[in-house]
C-alpha positions as CSV (number, residue, x, y, z in Angstrom):
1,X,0.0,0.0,0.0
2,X,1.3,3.5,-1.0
3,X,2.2,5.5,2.3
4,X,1.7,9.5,1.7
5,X,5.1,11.0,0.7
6,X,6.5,8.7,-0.9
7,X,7.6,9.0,-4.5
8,X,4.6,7.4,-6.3
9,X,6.9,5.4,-8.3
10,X,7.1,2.8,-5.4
11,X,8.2,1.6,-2.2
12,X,10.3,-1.3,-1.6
13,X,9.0,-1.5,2.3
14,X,8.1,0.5,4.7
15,X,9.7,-0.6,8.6
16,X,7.8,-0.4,11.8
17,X,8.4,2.1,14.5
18,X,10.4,1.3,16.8
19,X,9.7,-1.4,19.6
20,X,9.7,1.0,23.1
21,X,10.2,-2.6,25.2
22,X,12.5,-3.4,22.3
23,X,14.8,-0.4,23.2
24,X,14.6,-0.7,27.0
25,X,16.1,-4.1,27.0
26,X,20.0,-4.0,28.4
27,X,22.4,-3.3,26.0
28,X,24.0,-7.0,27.3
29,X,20.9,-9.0,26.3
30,X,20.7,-7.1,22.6
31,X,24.5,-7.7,21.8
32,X,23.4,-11.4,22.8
33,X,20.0,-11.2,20.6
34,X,21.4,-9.4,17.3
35,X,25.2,-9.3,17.9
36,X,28.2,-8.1,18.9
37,X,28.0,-4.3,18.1
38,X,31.2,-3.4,18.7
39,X,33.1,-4.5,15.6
40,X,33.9,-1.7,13.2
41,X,32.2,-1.4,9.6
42,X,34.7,-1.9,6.6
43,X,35.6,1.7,5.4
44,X,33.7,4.0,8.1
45,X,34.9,5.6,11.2
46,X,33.0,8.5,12.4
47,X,34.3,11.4,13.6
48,X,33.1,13.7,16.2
49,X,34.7,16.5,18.2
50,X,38.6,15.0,16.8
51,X,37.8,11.7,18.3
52,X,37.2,7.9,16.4
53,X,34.7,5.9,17.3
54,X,34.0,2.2,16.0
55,X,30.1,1.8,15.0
56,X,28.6,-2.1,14.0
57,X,29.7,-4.5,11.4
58,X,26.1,-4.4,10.9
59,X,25.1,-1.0,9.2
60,X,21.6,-1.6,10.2
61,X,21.0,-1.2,13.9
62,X,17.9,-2.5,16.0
63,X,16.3,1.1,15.2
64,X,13.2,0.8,13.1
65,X,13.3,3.7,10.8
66,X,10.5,5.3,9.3
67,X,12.2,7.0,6.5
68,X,12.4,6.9,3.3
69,X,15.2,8.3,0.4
70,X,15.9,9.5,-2.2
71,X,19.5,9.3,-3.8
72,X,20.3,12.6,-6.3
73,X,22.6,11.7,-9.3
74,X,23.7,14.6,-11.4
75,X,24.6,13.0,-14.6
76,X,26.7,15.9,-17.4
77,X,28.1,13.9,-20.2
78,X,29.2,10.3,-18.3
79,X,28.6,8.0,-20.8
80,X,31.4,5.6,-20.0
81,X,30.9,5.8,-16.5
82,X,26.8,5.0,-16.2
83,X,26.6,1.0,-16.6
84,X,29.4,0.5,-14.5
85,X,27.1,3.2,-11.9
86,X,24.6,1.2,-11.9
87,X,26.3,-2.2,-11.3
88,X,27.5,-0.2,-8.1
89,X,23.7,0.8,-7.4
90,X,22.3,-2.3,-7.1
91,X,23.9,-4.1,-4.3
92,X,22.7,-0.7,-2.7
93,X,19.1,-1.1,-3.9
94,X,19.1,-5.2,-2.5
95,X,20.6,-3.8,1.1
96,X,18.7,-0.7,1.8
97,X,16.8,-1.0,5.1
98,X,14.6,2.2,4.2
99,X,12.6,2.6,0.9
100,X,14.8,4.1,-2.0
101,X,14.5,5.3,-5.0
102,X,17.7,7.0,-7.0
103,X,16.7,10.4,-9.5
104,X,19.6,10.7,-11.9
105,X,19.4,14.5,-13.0
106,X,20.1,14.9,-16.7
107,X,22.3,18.3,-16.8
108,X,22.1,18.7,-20.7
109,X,24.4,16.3,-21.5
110,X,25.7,16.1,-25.2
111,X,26.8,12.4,-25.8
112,X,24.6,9.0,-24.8
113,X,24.6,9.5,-21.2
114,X,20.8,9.8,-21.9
115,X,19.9,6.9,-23.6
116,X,22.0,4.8,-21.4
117,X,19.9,6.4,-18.4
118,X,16.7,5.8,-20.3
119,X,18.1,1.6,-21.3
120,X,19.3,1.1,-17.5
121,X,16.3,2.9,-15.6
122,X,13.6,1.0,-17.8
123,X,15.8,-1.9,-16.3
124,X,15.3,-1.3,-13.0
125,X,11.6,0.3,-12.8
126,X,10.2,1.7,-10.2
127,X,13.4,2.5,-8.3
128,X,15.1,4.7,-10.5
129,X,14.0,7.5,-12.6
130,X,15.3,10.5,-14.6
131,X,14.9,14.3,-14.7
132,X,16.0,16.0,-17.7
133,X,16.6,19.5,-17.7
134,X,16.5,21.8,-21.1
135,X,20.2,22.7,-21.2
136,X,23.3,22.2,-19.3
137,X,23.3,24.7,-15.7
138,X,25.7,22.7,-13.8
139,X,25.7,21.2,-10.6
140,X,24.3,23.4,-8.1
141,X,21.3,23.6,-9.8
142,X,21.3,20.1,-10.9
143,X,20.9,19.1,-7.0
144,X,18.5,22.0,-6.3
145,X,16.1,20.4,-9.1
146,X,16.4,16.7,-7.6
147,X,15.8,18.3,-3.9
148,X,12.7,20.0,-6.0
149,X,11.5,16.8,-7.3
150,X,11.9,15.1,-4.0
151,X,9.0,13.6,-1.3
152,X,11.2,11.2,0.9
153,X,12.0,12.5,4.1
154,X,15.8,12.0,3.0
155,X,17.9,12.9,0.3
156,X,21.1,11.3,-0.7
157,X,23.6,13.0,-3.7
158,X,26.5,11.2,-5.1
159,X,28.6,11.8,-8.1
160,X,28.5,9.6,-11.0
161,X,31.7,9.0,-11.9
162,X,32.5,6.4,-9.2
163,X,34.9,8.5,-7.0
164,X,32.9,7.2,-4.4
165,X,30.0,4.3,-4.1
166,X,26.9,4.0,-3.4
167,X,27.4,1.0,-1.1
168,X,28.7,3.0,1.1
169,X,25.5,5.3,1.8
170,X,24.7,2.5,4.2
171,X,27.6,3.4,6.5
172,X,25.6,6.6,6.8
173,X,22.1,5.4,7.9
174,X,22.3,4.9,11.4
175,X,23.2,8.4,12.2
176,X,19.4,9.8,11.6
177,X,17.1,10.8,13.2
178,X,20.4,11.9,15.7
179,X,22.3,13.9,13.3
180,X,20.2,16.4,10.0
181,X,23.1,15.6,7.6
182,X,25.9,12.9,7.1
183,X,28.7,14.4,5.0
184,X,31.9,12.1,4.0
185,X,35.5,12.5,4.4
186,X,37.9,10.9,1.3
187,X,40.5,11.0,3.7
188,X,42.8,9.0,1.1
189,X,42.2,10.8,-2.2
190,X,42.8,8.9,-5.9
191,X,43.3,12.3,-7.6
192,X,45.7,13.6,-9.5
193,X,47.9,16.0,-7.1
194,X,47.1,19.2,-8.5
195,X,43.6,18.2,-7.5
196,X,44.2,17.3,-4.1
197,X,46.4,20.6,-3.6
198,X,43.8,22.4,-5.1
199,X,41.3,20.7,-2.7
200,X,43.0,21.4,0.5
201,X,43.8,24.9,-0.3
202,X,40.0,25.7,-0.8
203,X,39.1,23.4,1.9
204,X,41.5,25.4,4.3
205,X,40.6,28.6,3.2
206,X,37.0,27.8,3.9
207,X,37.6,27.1,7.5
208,X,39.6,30.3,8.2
209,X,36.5,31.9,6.8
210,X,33.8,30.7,7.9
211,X,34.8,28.2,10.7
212,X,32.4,25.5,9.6
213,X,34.6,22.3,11.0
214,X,33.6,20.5,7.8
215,X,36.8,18.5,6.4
216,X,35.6,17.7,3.4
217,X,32.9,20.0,2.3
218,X,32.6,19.1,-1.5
219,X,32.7,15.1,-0.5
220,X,29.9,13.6,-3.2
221,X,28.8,11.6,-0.7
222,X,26.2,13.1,1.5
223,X,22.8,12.4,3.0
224,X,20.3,15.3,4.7
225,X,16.9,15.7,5.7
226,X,14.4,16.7,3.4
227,X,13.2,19.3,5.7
228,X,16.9,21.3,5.9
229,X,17.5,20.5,1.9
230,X,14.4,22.6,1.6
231,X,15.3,25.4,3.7
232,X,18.7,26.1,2.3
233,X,19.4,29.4,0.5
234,X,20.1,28.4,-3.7
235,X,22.9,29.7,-5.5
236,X,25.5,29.2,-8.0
237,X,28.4,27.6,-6.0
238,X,26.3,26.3,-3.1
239,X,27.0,22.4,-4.1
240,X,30.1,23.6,-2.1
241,X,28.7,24.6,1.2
242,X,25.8,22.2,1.6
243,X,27.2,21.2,5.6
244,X,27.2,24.9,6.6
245,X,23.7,25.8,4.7
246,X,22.6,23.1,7.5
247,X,24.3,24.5,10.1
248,X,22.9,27.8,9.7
249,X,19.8,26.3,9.7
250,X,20.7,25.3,13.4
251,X,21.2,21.6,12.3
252,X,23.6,19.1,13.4
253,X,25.9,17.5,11.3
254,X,28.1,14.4,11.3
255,X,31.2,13.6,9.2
256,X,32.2,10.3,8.5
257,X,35.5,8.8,6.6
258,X,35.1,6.9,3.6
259,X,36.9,5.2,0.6
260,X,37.6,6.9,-2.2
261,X,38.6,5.5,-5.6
262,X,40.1,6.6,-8.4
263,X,37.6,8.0,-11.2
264,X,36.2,5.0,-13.5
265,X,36.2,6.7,-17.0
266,X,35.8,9.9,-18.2
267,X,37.0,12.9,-17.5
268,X,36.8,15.2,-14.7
269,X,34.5,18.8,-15.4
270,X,36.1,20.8,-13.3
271,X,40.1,22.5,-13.6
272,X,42.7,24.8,-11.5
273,X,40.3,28.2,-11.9
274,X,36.9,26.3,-10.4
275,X,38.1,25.1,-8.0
276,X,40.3,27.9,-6.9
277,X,38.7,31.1,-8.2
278,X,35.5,29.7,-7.7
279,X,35.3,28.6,-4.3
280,X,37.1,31.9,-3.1
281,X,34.4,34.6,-4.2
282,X,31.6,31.9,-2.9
283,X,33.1,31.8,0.8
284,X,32.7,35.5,0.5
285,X,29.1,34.9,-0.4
286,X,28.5,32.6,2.3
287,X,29.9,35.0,5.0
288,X,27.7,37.9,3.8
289,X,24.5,36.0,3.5
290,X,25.4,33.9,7.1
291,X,25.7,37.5,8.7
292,X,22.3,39.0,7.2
293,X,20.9,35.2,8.1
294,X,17.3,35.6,10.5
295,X,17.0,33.2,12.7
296,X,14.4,33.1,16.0
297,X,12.7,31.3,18.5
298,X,9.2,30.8,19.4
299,X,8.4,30.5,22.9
300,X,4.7,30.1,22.6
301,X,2.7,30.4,19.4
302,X,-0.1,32.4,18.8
303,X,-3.8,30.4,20.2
């Protein structure tokens, strides 16, 4: 049965809420019912206030959730990197604890990427789908019209060129409903060095500026809340701030290491002056905007 606010191109299940006597047991008697919890996850650490902590080999813990998501893939021009893509996406789609459904974005791509989408969606009907916009606008507003065609309570946005999988969303999961964003950290890049100088430079800079504690802001790995993605102020650039447009909304958000590969085929859209010259008069942005930002409490509301 369709459950309101879900995507009405289908649900794989929808999970219970969560058992009260369920969660009152002693932690002792769960390890003993579902497991020793203690044992890290392949490829995930989290970090939180500098320290490591080790979360389950099991990335689904005895939390029902009552979510649902929604995974945004801008897609400009990939072609030799979209049927390897979704090889990766379906050992996500057979795993997922929470109903999900994946919205490649077309961004006016010029070679097959779309008939590729159109051949490997078909395939995999009703969990995938495609939005194609009327030109090429690039990838801020490529995510701002997935968010805009979104009605799951989460939203997910990787990359399509394989830098990092989408496996590895799962890693990510058990930090909601604590946590309004989970943002990754490649902390062992596969780029070419130019691009991880370029990376930490702009990365750096950002934190002098603004003081957002984010390691790896631009990480194409990310999951938020439907509620903040809606909230957050749109502009050109703002793909590149996404953890801090949360914070400002007063959210809380958690940063987790993961792998990072090197890029599957293809070549990379972005050079020296986009991500230098770019990012540098966008920080400025952010600051002015954060400053001007109106934010208030309501202590009781009107009868």
């Amino acid at each position: 049965m369709h459950r309101p606010g879900i995507p009405q191109w289908g649900t794989l299940f929808a999970l219970p809420r969560r058992n009260t006597l369920i969660s009152a047991l002693p932690r002792s008697l769960l390890a003993t019912l579902v497991g020793d919890s203690t044992r890290p996850h392949a490829g995930h650490r989290s970090l939180e206030e500098g320290r490591y902590r080790i979360f389950s080999a099991n990335p689904h813990p005895l939390q029902a959730m009552a979510d649902d998501l929604t995974i945004i893939v801008p897609v400009y021009n990939e072609e030799e990197s979209l049927v390897a893509f979704f090889r990766e996406l379906d050992p996500l789609l057979s795993q997922t604890p929470l109903p999900t459904k994946v919205l490649f974005v077309n961004d006016g791509s010029t070679d097959r990427s779309l008939a590729i989408l159109k051949e490997q969606c078909t395939a995999r009907l009703p969990q995938c789908a495609i939005l194609q916009l009327d030109r090429n606008y690039g990838l801020s507003t490529a995510i701002k019209a997935g968010i805009d065609h979104c009605q799951s309570t989460l939203i997910g946005y990787i990359d399509a060129d394989l830098q990092t999988r989408p496996i590895d969303f799962l890693g990510y999961l058990p930090h909601f409903p604590e946590y309004d964003m989970v943002n990754g950290i490649r902390r062992k890049r596969r780029d070419r060095l130019v691009k991880r100088l370029s990376s930490k430079v702009a990365n750096a800079y950002r934190r002098l500026m603004i003081d957002d504690r984010i390691e790896d802001t631009c990480c194409p790995l990310k999951i938020l809340k439907t509620s903040f993605a809606r909230q957050m102020p749109f502009f050109t650039g703002m793909h590149r701030f996404m953890p801090a447009l949360v914070q400002l909304q007063g959210g809380r958000v958690k940063q987790v290491e993961i792998p990072h590969y090197p890029r599957h085929a293809g070549t990379s859209k972005y050079n020296l002056r986009n991500r230098l010259i770019g990012p540098f008069f966008d920080t400025l942005a952010f600051r002015w905007m954060r400053s001007r930002s109106i934010r208030y409490g309501v202590v009781q509301p009107p009868a």
